[in-house]
C-alpha positions as CSV (number, residue, x, y, z in Angstrom):
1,X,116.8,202.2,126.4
2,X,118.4,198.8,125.7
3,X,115.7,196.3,124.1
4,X,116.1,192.2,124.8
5,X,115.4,189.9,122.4
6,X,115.0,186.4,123.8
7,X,117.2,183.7,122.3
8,X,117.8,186.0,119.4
9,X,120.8,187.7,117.4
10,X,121.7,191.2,118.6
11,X,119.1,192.1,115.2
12,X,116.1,190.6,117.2
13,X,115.4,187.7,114.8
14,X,115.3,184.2,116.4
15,X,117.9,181.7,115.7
16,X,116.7,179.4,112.5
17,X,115.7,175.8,113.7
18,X,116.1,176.1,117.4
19,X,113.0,175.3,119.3
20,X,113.3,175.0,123.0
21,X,111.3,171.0,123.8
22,X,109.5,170.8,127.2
23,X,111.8,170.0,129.9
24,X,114.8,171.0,128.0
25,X,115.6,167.6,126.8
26,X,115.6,165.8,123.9
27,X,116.9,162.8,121.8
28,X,120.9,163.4,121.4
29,X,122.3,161.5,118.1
30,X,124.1,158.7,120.5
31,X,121.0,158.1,121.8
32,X,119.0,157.3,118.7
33,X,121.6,155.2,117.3
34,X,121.2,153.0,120.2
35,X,117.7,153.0,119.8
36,X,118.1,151.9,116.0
37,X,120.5,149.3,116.9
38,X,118.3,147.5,119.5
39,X,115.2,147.2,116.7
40,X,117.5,146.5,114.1
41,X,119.1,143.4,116.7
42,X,115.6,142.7,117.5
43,X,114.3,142.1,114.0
44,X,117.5,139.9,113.3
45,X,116.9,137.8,116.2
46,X,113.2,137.4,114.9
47,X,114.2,136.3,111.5
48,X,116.8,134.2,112.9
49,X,114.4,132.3,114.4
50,X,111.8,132.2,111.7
51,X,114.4,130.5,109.7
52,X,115.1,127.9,112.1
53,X,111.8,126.9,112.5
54,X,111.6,126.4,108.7
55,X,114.6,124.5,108.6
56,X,113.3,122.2,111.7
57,X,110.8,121.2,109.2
58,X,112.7,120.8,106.1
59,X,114.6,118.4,107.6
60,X,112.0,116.7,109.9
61,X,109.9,116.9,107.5
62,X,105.8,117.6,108.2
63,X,103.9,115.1,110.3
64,X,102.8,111.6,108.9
65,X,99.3,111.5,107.9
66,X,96.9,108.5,108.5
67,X,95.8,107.5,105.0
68,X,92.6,106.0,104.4
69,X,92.6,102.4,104.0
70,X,93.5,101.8,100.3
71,X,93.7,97.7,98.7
72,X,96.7,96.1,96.9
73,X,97.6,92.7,96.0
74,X,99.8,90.2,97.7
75,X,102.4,88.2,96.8
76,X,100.3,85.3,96.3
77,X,97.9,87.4,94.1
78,X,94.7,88.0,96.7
79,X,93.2,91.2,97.9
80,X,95.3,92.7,100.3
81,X,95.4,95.8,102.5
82,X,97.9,98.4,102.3
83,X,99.5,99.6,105.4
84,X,100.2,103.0,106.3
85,X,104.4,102.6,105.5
86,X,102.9,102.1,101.7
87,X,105.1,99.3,101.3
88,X,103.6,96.7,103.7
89,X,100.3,94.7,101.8
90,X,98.8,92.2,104.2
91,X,96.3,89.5,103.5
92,X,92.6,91.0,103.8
93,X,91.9,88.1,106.0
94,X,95.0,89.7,108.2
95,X,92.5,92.5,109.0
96,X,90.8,92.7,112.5
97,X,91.6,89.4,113.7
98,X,93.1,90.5,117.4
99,X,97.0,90.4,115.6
100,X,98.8,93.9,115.0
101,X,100.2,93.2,111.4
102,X,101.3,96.4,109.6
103,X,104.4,97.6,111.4
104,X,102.0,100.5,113.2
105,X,99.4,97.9,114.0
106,X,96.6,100.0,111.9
107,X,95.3,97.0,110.5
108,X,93.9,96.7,113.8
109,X,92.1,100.4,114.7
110,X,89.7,100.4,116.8
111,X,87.4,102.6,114.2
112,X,88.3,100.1,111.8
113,X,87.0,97.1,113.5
114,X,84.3,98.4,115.8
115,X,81.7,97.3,113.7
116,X,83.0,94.3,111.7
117,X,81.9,93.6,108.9
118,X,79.9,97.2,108.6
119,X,83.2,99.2,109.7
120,X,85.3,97.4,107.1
121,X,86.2,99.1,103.2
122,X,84.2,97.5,101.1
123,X,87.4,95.9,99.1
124,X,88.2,94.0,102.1
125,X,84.3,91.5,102.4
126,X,82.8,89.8,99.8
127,X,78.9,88.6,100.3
128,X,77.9,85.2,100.1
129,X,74.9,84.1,98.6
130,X,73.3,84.6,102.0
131,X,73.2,88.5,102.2
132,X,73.1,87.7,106.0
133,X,77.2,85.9,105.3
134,X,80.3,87.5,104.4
135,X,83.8,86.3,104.2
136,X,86.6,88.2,103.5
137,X,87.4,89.0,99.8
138,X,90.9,87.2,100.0
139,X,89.2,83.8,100.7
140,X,86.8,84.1,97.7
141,X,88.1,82.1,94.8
142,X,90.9,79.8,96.7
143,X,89.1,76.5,96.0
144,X,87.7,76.7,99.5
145,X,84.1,76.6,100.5
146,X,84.2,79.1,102.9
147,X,80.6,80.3,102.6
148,X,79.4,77.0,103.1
149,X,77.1,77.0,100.3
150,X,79.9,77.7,97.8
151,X,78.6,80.7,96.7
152,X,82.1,82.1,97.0
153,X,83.6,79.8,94.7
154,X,81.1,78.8,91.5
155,X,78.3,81.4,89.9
156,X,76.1,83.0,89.7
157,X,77.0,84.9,92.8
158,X,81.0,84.2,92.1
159,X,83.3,84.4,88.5
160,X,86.1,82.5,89.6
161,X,88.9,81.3,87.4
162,X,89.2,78.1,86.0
163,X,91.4,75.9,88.6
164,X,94.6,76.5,89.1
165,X,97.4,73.9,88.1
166,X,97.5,72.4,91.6
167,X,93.8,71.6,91.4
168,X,91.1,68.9,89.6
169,X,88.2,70.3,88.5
170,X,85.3,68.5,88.9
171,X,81.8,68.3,91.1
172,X,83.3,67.7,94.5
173,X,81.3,65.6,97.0
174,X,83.4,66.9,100.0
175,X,81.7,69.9,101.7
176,X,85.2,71.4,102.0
177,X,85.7,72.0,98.3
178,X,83.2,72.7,95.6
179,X,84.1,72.9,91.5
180,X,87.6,72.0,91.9
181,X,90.1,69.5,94.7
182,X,93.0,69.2,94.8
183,X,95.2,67.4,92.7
184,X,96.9,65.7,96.1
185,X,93.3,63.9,96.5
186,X,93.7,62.3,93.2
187,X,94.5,58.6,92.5
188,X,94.2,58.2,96.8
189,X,91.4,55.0,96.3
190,X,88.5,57.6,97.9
191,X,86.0,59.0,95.8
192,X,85.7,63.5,96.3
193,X,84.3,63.6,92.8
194,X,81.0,63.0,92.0
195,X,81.8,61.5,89.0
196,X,85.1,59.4,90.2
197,X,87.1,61.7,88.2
198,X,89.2,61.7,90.9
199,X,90.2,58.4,90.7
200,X,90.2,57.2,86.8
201,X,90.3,61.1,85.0
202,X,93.5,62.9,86.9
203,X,96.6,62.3,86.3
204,X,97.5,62.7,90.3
205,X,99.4,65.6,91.8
C-alpha cells in the first residue's frame, strides 16, 4: 500500500517554511511595498507641514504682547509714558484724558483709566500736600501751581530745581505761580513779586 504525505516530498517530510494562512491568502511582496510607500508619503506630508507651520512663524513672527505700562522721559524732559510700539513716549498728562495718543490708543484702556487716579502706575500721579489731591507727575515742577496750594512746586512736599533760565525766582503774589515767574512778567510796571523783584531786581526776558 501507497502512503500520502500531505504537502510533503515523496520522503514524507514537510516542505521547510511553508505554512498554509487561513483563507489561503496572504501579503504578496507588491502588496507591502505599497503599503510602505503610502506611510512613508504619509509621514512626509506630515513633516511637510510641520515645517511650514514653523516657517509661518519665523517670518510672522510670534504675536505682540501687551507690555505693562513702563515710564520714560520726553523731549522736553517730564515724565512720560511709554507706548506699546517702544518708541512713542507721551506726556503723563497725555494719559486718560478722552484722546487716543500712542499709535494703538493704549494710553487710553479702559483698565487703565477705570479708576483714575487709583487705576493709574504710580509714575504717572504725584500727591499734593492734600493726600485727598493729585496731579499728574509731568505737571509737578513746571513753575505752575497746579495743586493750588503749591505743594507741587516748593518743599517740604516737593524738591524742585532751582528755576529755569526763562524764569525769576522770587515769592510770587500771583496764585498761578509760586517760587518762580516768568521772566516775560518782568519790567511790565505790575507787581507778581512780593518783594518787587520783578520790577527793579530782573533783568527782563
Amino acid at each position: 500500500m501507497n502512503k500520502i504525505f500531505p504537502q510533503g516530498d515523496v520522503n514524507g517530510v514537510a516542505a521547510a517554511g511553508t505554512k498554509a494562512l487561513p483563507g489561503g491568502e496572504g501579503c504578496s511582496p507588491c502588496c507591502c511595498s505599497r503599503q510602505g510607500a503610502c506611510l512613508s508619503a504619509f509621514v512626509l506630508l506630515l513633516l511637510a507641514t510641520l515645517a511650514a507651520l514653523i516657517a509661518l512663524v519665523t517670518i510672522l513672527g510670534h504675536p505682540p504682547r501687551a507690555p505693562g505700562a513702563q515710564a520714560c522721559v520726553t523731549l522736553t524732559n517730564r515724565t512720560g509714558f511709554l507706548c506699546h510700539d517702544r518708541s512713542s513716549c507721551i506726556l503723563a498728562s497725555g494719559v486718560c484724558d478722552g484722546i487716543r495718543t500712542c499709535p494703538h490708543g493704549e494710553d487710553e484702556d479702559e483698565a487703565l483709566c477705570r479708576d483714575v487716579p487709583q487705576s493709574l502706575p504710580s509714575f504717572l500721579v504725584a500727591r499734593c500736600g492734600d493726600p485727598a489731591s493729585w496731579i499728574y507727575s509731568d505737571h509737578k515742577c513746571d513753575g505752575t501751581n497746579n495743586c493750588g496750594d503749591c505743594s507741587d512746586e516748593l518743599s517740604p512736599v516737593t524738591a524742585c530745581p532751582p528755576c529755569g533760565p526763562g524764569w525769576w525766582r522770587c515769592p510770587s503774589t500771583v496764585f498761578q505761580y509760586c517760587g518762580c515767574i516768568p521772566r516775560s512778567l518782568c519790567r511790565d510796571h505790575v507787581q507778581h513779586c512780593s518783594d518787587w523783584s520783578d520790577e527793579y531786581g530782573c533783568p527782563g526776558p
